[in-house]
Every structure is written in structure tokens, then in C-alpha cells.
C-alpha angles and dihedrals in degrees: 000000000000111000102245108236115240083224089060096050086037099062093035091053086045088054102046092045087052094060093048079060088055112123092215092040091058092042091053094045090050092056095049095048097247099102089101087055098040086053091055089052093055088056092042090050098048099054084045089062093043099073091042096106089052097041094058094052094059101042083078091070101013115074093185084053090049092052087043092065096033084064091040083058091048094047084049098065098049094050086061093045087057103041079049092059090048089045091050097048091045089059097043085059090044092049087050095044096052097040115111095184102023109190121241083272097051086044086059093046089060096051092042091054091043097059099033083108089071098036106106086197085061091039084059082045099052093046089035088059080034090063088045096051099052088041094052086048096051084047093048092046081045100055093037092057095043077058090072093036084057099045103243120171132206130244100011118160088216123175092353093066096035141084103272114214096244137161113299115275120267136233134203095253128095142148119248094202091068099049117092135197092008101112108105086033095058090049093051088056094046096052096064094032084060097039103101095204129161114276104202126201090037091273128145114261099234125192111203122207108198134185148109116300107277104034098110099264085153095045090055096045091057093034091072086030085067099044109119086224090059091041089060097039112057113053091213132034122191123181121194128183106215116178129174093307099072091189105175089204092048089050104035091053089048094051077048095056095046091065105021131044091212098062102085088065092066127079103161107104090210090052092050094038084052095050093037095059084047093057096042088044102133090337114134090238131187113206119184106182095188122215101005118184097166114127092173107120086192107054084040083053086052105045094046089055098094087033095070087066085065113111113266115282094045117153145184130195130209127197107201130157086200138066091280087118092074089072092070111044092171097095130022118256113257102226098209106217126226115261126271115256087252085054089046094048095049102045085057092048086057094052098042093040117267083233094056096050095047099041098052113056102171085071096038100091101051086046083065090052087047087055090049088057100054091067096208093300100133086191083068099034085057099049097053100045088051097053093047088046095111096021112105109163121103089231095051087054091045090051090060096036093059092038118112104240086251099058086055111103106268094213089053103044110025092193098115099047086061095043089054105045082068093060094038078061103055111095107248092268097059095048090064097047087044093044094048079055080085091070082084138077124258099273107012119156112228127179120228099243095043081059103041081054096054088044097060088037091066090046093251090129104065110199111207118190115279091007128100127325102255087252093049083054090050101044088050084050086050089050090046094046088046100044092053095046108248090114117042123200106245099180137019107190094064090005111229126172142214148174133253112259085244102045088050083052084054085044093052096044094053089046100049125177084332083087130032146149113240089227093054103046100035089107104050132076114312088210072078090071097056098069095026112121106181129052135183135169135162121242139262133203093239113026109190125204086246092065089067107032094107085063095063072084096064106075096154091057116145100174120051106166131176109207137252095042096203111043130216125241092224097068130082118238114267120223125236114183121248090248085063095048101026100028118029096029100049084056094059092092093174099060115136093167131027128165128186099176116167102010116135090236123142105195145019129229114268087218085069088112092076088078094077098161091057112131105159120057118170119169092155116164091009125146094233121149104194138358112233111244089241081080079085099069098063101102100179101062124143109161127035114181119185096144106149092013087132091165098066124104107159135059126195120274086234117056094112078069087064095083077160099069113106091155130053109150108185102166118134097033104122104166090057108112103177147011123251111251131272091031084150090065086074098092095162089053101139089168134037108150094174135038118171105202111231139221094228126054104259096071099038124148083249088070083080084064107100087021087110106152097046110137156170103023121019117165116177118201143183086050092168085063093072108087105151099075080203094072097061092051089054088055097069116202103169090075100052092098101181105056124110121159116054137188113190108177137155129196123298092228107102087192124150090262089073122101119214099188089039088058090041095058089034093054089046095046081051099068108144130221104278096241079085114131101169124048125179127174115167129175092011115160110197118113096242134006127250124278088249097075114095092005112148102235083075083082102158094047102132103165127040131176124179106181131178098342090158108190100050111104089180134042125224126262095264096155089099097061096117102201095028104140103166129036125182123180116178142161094018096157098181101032095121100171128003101202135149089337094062090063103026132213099354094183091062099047144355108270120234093006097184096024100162099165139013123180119190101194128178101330091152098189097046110126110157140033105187132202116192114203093252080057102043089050096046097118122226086025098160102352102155092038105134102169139036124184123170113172136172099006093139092181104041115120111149136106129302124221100278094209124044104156093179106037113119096167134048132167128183111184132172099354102122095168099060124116120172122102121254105269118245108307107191096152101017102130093176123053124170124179113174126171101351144117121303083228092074090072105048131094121047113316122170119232103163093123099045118123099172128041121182118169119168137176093349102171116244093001104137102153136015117248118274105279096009092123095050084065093067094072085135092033 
């Protein structure tokens, strides 16, 4: 059995103690005559959390204490199953009650409420509520009376004020011909510990060592401690062994000793801070202060004080697996990587005995999974070896090998008291979002914001009235978790993060059998499955009934998701039979989060709305056709995804009953033609990224109105439907300030129905807030665009498309865009010449600063792109361009830009007509000339840097110019 951590409980009995406070909550249990019980069960709750601190102190040692708080979890959860109903209920009468024109469904709902008294089917609800109410209250006198059998005091401080059992304290010696793999990494350090540079400010110049506990922080600190340049560089050297108790006078006592005899007969801070600022007086010191834990700006403040007095090019190192590295700014923290496989390797050979390894090879294979294992960490190599040093069957080796890291002996291995002392140290918010990351595979890849969204659908991310949105308080807990190892970046093109083998093995070992992964756990015990909360798989292409039918056990489920989350294009839908979707998952009356990503399902149940807890519904590239009405009726809500879904077409009625939802992503859904009514009524939408502007009224551009914290991706389609201008004005998107990135499009149908003036007024009322960095407009049909596009209060724009807006014969001045880094102008039919008021007024600034990318694509009447001379000797035009691509402009003839000092990649295709030679290339390394002129690639162009060529169909080009091909030498 897991210890069940007293954070956990504690947040869990906070929380539940918070929604018996709730206004509605009392009002509802007043009306239905259990005020009296849910008042016991405050007071119940309260003494109960009382004893936590103790309690878990003595599960450690206590076995009846560890199952008492096992049931207090489990009880836990069904209080709040049950306050949740109440809580629910007491919304959907609140939704029917303030509605002034309540839909069919709400209407239903009414009736359905008003007769309820007569309703048999109600009258087996109430006593059925009746019979859990009564049942949750004998539990909750049980367990409060166990408390006293089992001796628990109140208001013990427990773990957090004690002196926690944690790793041996470390000393500055070792030995460098037993570490392994730290080479680079010791230079690196050396080379600022040995760089005398100015330290303004009169700080201490502080060189911080991060990484997850294990890595070798230590090694590598005495490592360069030892170093002889170091050595002969630094007149004094102090090391100081910190631990989680960062007591100044403790440390300061321990830097005097090392470099006076007197000071252990001082115990006055004051005295010591006094005599240590006299001995470092002027003096070149190195400081290391090892394992620090300490947060507290001021203790750090105090402890560097006599420190300052310290010769120029002092220094102190800390070696820190948390965020403690904030504190200092002045240096970068060194992240100290996990070892190489041949380090690994080595470090465990050492430990074992190089002889024994090699001399046995019937254990030698296992010895390199057992490296593997170890996943660079030399703490575990180490161990491991250690524990298998005199241990020379094949059996004795298997058995380690297949252990979890928790069943190995602590006093031999020492891995997981490290491990935990990271977790011991999290405040109690952050040990319940760190523990649900079981829920995943070894080595699965997650993304931040997936995360952050199953997080608040669980109810980790308590939102309390003025303070953080729910996602700013997960993304600070994601930073914290980061920033403390326990997540590791895998990627940083699309980042994606993971944890380390071992911390999802201390992951695994705090959750317990509360999360688990189907694959993982099929083996075990199925009695697992009856108290389990929390469910992942991954998915197959073809999920049979068989597969889950172990979960039909885990009634009290609250996590039922499908992995990957996001799911790859590239990849076919896989099939999960109907008794999965419309059977198994409508009796899990429990689910706050269920995801069905990437299943080939057209429809859902219209009995989804007995998942009324439910918080978390993601059905992203689905094949779903339509969502049942009952969706409606899910009144806690928070995070619709149907991104990819291209086969839907149809949304709930209800959705305007859904005042939860903070999340609806739609992009992607191409067949979708029109919103459900009442969107405005979603007052808590954080994301829309998609609103299709409707003919009626109950999908108008004005239901955007009162939408005032949307952000991230909006695109608003179906534009030509807004004919009331005031409309646009009403939808305010100026002050939508956290948008930034924007789709306006209308329909690409140029048809007589279209009003030019209309789009012209609507496109102008539609200005959007100017923290903007993406603009899109697309199928506009106004004559000209607003004036502001491209005006330069839109300062952090970074991104900018104008495609197929037909009816334009000019572009807008965009050159002032000052952060503008990709342009893309396509489909622009009567755009005849771009000239001067393309760039602006040149002579009051340089046009297109920070200009990355610019794409010309099918304007078929283009003929000229004009360059006055105020234009061609404006210094620094185009200076960042990188990439150039004009394609099917079949008329343009005109010049090309004649210096582009930064473009590496160029491509001219269909524009037959053009003449003009390619301009000056000296680091273009792509060049792509498809169906031109055999005149673009005269005259003296330097290819010197050009690794790939590719001309095609180039009229009357029957031969390359003399000595073209001697200037491919990189090609």
C-alpha cells in the first residue's frame, strides 16, 4: 500500500469544506431539508483535518494509521461526489429560474423540475440521495471516531517542522577517478568560476548547479572545488553543507570555521556576521553552499551580507534541484544533464566491481538493462551496482532488475530517499498535481496546456474570487514543477515534456493504485480497479470490448483517458465499439474528464448527460457528426475540444446553458455552418477559436459582445453575414485584449449578394485590440482595407495574410509594421502595381525592420513592383528578409529587390513574363526557378553559398551561362 500523503487529504478536505460555505449550496440544502446533516459533516470535516500532520507521521510506522487514511481518501472523494450533485442541481434550477427567455430544452427542464413531485423516478432519486446521505454521515462518525482509537493529535506540525530522514550529509572530498562523463561539464563551470568579471550592484556573483536529485550536482561542485586552478586562483575556499534547514547562524558559523579556529565558540549571528565580513574582507573567496532548498529571499539577503565585503571575482556556488536559482539572477543556472549510456555504464561497473561484470556473462546482459535503467542518473547506477556487488546469480540480478525503485532497501540504495525529499519539499498543491502525472506511461510525451486542462478538470486548480484565472495558476504550478525537475523539456521546436524513468516511479509509489495506465496494471489484481480514480490507456486501432472489461469495476472512475491526447495526422482513426462509448462509459457516474480523441464514432449517447461531473470533454479529430442536446445539460463544463473533427456539422441547442465552459476549441471543423444559439451567454469562454457568423439572430457577430476574456486563436467566419454594422461595433473586439492571433474571413462566393460598402464598414468596426501578432483576413470584398491595417500601433504584429480579397486594386502601407516577421499576400485578382505605398514614408523610418519572410502567391493581374529611388537607397530595406517566394504572377514583369543581405531562400515560379535578373545571393542556400524567363538568371550572381538548385521549364534556356556551374562549389 502508497502512504497517502497529508497534502493530498488536506487539500481535498479544504476543498470540500469550501463548497459547504457555498451560498447556492446552503440555499439548495435548505430547500431540500439537509442543511442540519451537511453541517455535521463541516464540523466533522474540520476536526478531521485537524490530526492530518500527525497522521501522516505515524503512517510511516503504523499500518492501522496508513488504512485509516487510505479510507479517509476514499471517503473523500464521495463527499465530494455527493456535495457536486447538490451543487449541480442547484445550478440547473438556478439556470431555469434566471432565464428570461429559457430554449425548448430549458422549457423541459421546467416542467420536468415542477412535477418532479409526482415523478416516482425522482421519488427513487431523492431516497436514493436520502440513503447516501445518511451512509456518507455513519462513515464520516466512523472514521472520526477510529481517529481517537488510533491516538491522533491536532494541530501537529507534523513532517514540515521536523527533522525530515534525508540523504547523508556531503563534504567537499572525492575522488575524480571514480566520476565518470563530467568532463565538459566541469570546464564549463570553471570557466566562469575563474572569469574575474565586474559584479555590479555589490552583489555576490552566484553560480547556480540545477538538476533532479541524483544527477551528480555535488560531484560536479567538488569536482571544480578541487580543481588546482581554482585552487590557485581564489585566496579562500569555504564549503558548507545546507540542507533543507537554511539556518544563516548554522551556516554562517560553519564558512567561519573553515577559515578561523575561534568561531565555534560563537553563537551570536551578529558576532559571526561581524567577524566573517572581517576575514573575507578583500580576500578572492569561493564559497559552495551544497543542497540548498531555501526560497526565502530574505534569509538568502541576510546570509550574503558579510559576503559583499568579499575582492572582486568572489564567487559562490549552489547546487539546488528547485527554483532557488531565481534568488540570484546574476549568472545563469548551470542544468546539469543526465549522464551518457558509456558513463552510465561505467559508473555501475565501479560500483559492482569492473572484474565481476566482466567476468560473469551470464549476468551481463541483464547488467546493460540495468544501465538502461538507470537513465543516466550515477546516484542509481551506484546503487545498484552497490546492492548487486556480492550478488552473482542470474535470479538475484532478475529480481532487481524487475523491482519497482521503491521496493529496493533504502539503507542500501539510498535512491528513493532522495527522490523523496524532492516531493516532502513541494507545497501541498503541488504533491497532488505531481502525483495525477501517474496517470501516464513511462516516457510519454505531454504538452503544458493539455496538462494545465486536465488539471483544472480534476479540481486541482482552485479559483478564489479576484485571484488568478484557473490556467495562470496552472501554468505557475507547471513552472514550479519544471523548475524543480520533476518535468523535463523533450522537445523545443513544438515543446513537449516528460518526466525522468525514476520521478514517474516516485509518481507511481505516492499514487498509488488511485492512477494507473490499463496497459500497466492488466496483470495485477483486478480488486485494484474498485477503488482506482483515475485511467489511461493508449490507444489501439481497433479497441475491443474485451480490453475494458476490467474497468466495468471502477465505478467510481473520474479519469477515463484515451492516449495520446493530441493526435497526429498522420495517423488513421482508430475504432472503439459502441458498448465501450454508449454502455460502459454512461454508467461511470463519477467522470470529470473523458477524452475519446482519434476514434472513428459518429455520434455520442444522448444519455451523456449522466456524467454530470464531468469537466473535461475532448473528442478532437473524431469523426463525430453531431453532439446530442443532452450536452446541455452538463452544466460543469469547462473544456470542449472538437479540433479536426471535419465531419461535424451540428452543435447542441444548449450550449448557452453551459455558463462553465471556459474552453470550446472548433478548429478544424470544416463542415460546421453555424453556432448553436445564446454563445454570448458564455460569459467564462477563455477559448473560441472558431465563430461562424450567422444569418438569424441567435448566432450574430454581437454575441461576441460580453465574450471579454477570449484569448490565444479567434477566427471568425461567415463575415458577409453581418449586415447590421452595428453589430460589429457591439462585438468589441478592441477590447478583447488577449487575443492574438485573428481569422476574419467571409464567404468565397463574389456573388451579387455581396455588399462592398457593407464589408468595408464591417472590416473597419472590427478593429481588433493592438497586442495582436497574427492577422488574417481572407475573401473580403470591399475595394480597399481599412486604415487599420498596417497601422503602426499594432506594434507586436509578427505575422500578417491578406488572401483572395477580390475586389482590392491597392494594398495597404504595411511597411511600418515594426515587428512584422511574415508576410503573405495571396489571391489579390485586381492588384495591378505595388509601388511607394506598399513601404510608407521611407524618409521617416526604415520600412519592414524585422521582415523574415514575404510570399507573393496567384495575383494574376500583378505587373509591376516599383521601387522609387527614395525606395531603392533606403538603407537597411529588407534587411532581415530570409525568404522570398513569388509564385503565379503570370504578368509581372517588373523589377526584384536588388540587395537582400540576409535571404537564404528564393523561389520564382510561374512568372513567365519577368525579366529582371535575380538580385545579389551571397547566402542564399535554396534557389528554385520554375517556369520564367531565361533573363532571371543572367548577369553575375553569386551562388557560392547554394546547396540546392532546382530549375525547371525556363523558356529559350538552352545552355547555363560560361562558368555558372563553377559557382556551385557548396551546391
Amino acid at each position: 500500500m502508497a502512504f497517502v500523503g497529508e497534502a493530498f487529504l488536506s487539500a481535498s478536505i479544504q476543498k470540500l469544506v469550501d463548497m459547504l460555505a457555498c451560498p447556492d449550496l446552503r440555499k439548495f440544502a435548505r430547500e431540500e431539508q439537509v442543511h442540519a446533516e451537511l453541517k455535521k459533516w463541516e464540523g466533522i470535516l474540520l476536526k478531521i483535518h485537524a490530526v492530518l500532520h500527525d497522521a501522516e507521521e505515524k503512517q510511516m510506522t503504523n499500518r492501522f494509521v496508513q488504512i485509516w487514511l487510505a479510507e479517509l481518501r476514499d471517503l473523500a472523494y464521495d463527499v465530494e461526489d455527493i456535495l457536486d450533485d447538490f451543487a449541480t442541481e442547484a445550478l440547473r434550477r438556478k439556470l431555469i429560474t434566471d432565464d428570461p427567455q429559457p430554449s425548448t430544452s430549458t422549457v423541459r427542464s421546467l416542467i420536468s423540475s415542477l412535477s418532479s413531485r409526482f415523478n416516482p423516478n425522482a421519488l427513487v432519486y431523492n431516497l436514493n440521495m436520502g440513503s447516501k446521505i445518511e451512509e456518507i454521515t455513519a462513515r464520516l462518525h466512523e472514521i472520526s471516531t477510529q481517529k481517537g482509537d488510533l491516538d491522533l493529535r491536532e494541530n501537529v506540525e507534523g513532517r514540515s517542522n521536523r527533522k525530515r530522514k534525508r540523504v547523508p550529509e556531503t563534504t567537499c572530498l572525492v575522488v575524480e577517478s571514480r566520476v565518470y562523463g563530467r568532463e565538459t561539464d566541469k570546464e564549463a563551470i570553471l570557466e566562469v568560476l575563474l572569469r574575474d568579471e565586474l559584479v555590479h550592484d555589490n552583489e555576490v556573483c552566484v553560480i547556480p548547479i540545477v538538476g533532479m536529485g541524483g544527477v551528480g550536482k555535488t560531484t560536479l561542485a567538488q569536482l571544480a572545488y578541487h580543481d588546482d586552478r581554482v585552487k590557485n586562483h581564489f585566496d579562500l575556499r569555504a564549503w558548507v553543507c545546507v540542507s533543507d534547514d537554511f539556518d544563516v547562524l548554522r551556516i554562517a558559523k560553519t564558512l567561519l570555521q573553515s577559515i578561523a579556529s575561534y568561531a565555534r565558540e560563537i553563537n551570536d549571528l551578529n558576532l559571526l556576521q561581524v567577524k566573517l565580513k572581517e576575514k573575507l574582507s578583500g580576500k578572492k573567496f569561493l564559497l559552495v553552499l551544497d543542497d540548498v532548498w531555501n526560497e526565502n529571499y530574505d534569509k538568502w539577503d541576510r546570509l550574503c551580507t558579510p559576503l559583499r565585503a568579499g575582492g572582486p571575482g568572489s564567487k559562490v556556488i549552489i547546487t539546488t534541484r528547485m527554483g532557488v536559482a531565481s534568488l540570484t539572477r546574476k549568472v545563469s543556472p548551470y542544468p546539469l544533464q543526465e549522464l551518457s549510456n558509456d558513463d552510465c555504464r561505467a559508473v555501475f561497473a565501479h560500483a559492482l566491481g569492473a572484474r565481476n561484470f566482466e567476468a560473469h556473462p551470464h549476468v551481463k546482459i541483464i547488467g546493460e538493462e540495468m544501465v538502461n535503467r538507470c537513465r543516466g542518473l550515477p546516484l542509481v547506477a551506484k546503487a545498484l551496482g552497490g546492492i548487486l556487488r556480492n550478488e552473482l546469480n542470474h535470479e538475484a540480478w532478475d529480481d532487481i532488475l524487475k523491482s519497482k525503485i521503491w521496493d529496493l532497501p533504502e539503507e542500501k540504495s539510498g535512491v528513493l530517499p532522495a527522490l523523496k525529499l524532492s516531493y516532502h519539499h513541494l507545497p501541498s498543491h503541488l504533491k497532488q498535481c505531481f502525483a495525477y502525472c501517474a496517470i501516464f506511461p513511462k516516457g510519454y510525451e505531454f504538452k503544458k496546456d493539455e496538462l494545465i486542462l486536465l488539471w483544472m478538470g480534476e479540481g486541482f486548480l482552485q479559483q478564489t474570487k479576484g485571484k488568478k484565472r484557473m490556467e495562470d495558476l496552472g501554468s505557475k504550478y507547471f513552472s514550479e514543477l519544471l523548475s524543480r525537475s520533476f518535468f523535463q523539456q523533450s522537445s523545443d521546436i513544438m515543446p513537449r515534456f516528460m518526466m525522468h524513468d525514476l520521478i514517474h516511479d516516485l509518481a507511481q509509489s505516492i499514487a498509488g493504485n488511485v492512477c494507473f495506465n490499463l496497459e500497466d496494471k492488466l496483470e495485477n489484481n483486478e480488486n485494484i480497479f474498485q477503488k482506482a480514480r483515475h485511467l489511461s490507456f493508449i490507444r489501439q486501432a481497433n479497441e475491443i470490448f474485451k480490453k475494458f472489461e476490467v474497468v466495468d469495476k471502477g465505478k467510481y472512475l473520474r479519469t477515463f483517458l484515451a492516449l495520446p491526447i493530441s493526435v497526429s495526422f498522420m495517423k488513421s482513426l482508430s475504432f472503439i465499439t459502441t458498448k465501450v462509448t454508449h454502455d460502459l462509459l454512461m454508467e461511470m457516474k463519477c467522470l470529470r474528464v473523458l477524452s475519446l480523441s482519434g476514434y472513428k464514432m459518429s455520434e455520442l449517447p444522448s444519455s451523456i448527460d449522466n456524467l454530470s461531473h464531468l469537466r473535461y470533454l475532448n473528442l478532437c479529430r473524431s469523426s463525430i457528426k453531431r453532439l446530442p442536446n443532452s450536452v446541455g445539460h452538463l452544466y460543469n463544463l469547462q473544456t470542449l475540444i472538437l479540433r479536426d473533427c471535419w465531419s461535424l456539422t451540428e452543435m447542441p441547442v444548449g450550449m448557452g446553458n453551459l455558463i462553465n465552459l471556459r474552453h470550446l476549441d472548433i478548429a478544424g471543423t470544416s463542415q460546421l455552418q453555424e453556432m448553436p444559439p445564446r454563445m454570448g451567454s458564455l460569459t467564462n469562454l477563455q477559448t473560441l477559436s472558431k465563430f461562424i457568423v450567422g444569418k438569424g439572430n441567435g448566432s450574430s457577430i454581437q454575441e461576441l459582445k460580453h465574450l471579454l476574456d477570449l484569448q490565444g486563436e479567434l477566427s471568425i467566419q461567415g463575415l458577409h453575414n453581418a449586415r447590421n454594422t452595428r453589430d460589429a461595433v457591439d462585438a468589441c473586439l478592441k477590447n478583447k485584449c488577449h487575443i492574438e492571433e485573428l481569422t476574419m474571413g467571409w464567404s468565397g462566393d463574389f456573388d451579387d449578394s455581396r455588399n462592398e460598402l457593407n464589408e468595408m464598414l464591417v472590416l473597419e468596426l472590427l478593429q481588433p485590440q493592438r497586442n495582436l501578432k497574427n492577422l488574417t483576413v481572407e475573401f473580403y470584398g470591399g475595394p480597399k482595407f481599412p486604415s487599420w491595417i498596417g497601422n503602426p500601433s499594432f506594434s507586436k504584429m509578427e505575422s500578417l495574410t491578406l488572401k483572395n480579397c477580390g475586389k482590392c486594386t491597392s494594398l495597404p502601407c504595411l511597411g511600418r509594421l515594426s515587428l512584422l516577421k511574415a508576410l503573405h499576400i495571396q489571391g489579390m485578382c485586381k492588384v495591378k502595381t505595388i509601388g511607394d505605398e506598399f513601404f510608407g514614408e521611407v524618409s521617416l523610418f526604415q520600412p519592414f525592420p524585422c521582415l523574415e519572410s514575404l510570399r507573393f502567391e496567384d495575383m494574376p493581374e500583378w505587373e509591376d513592383w516599383c521601387f522609387s529611388d527614395m525606395v531603392e537607397e533606403c538603407e537597411g530595406l529588407f534587411c532581415c528578409l530570409r525568404e522570398l517566394r513569388i509564385r503565379e504572377c503570370p504578368k509581372l514583369t517588373g523589377s526584384l529587390p536588388n540587395c537582400l543581405p540576409s535571404l537564404t531562400e528564393l523561389e520564382i515560379f510561374e512568372c513567365p513574363k519577368l525579366k529582371a535578373a535575380l538580385p545579389r545571393l551571397a547566402y542564399v542556400c535554396s534557389l528554385n526557378v520554375i517556369e520564367c524567363n531565361e533573363v532571371v538568371l543572367r548577369n553575375g550572381v553569386d551562388l557560392s553559398s547554394l546547396t540546392t538548385l532546382n530549375i525547371q521549364r525556363i523558356s529559350r534556356l538552352t545552355c547555363l551561362r560560361e562558368g555558372f556551374t563553377q559557382l556551385l562549389a557548396a551546391l
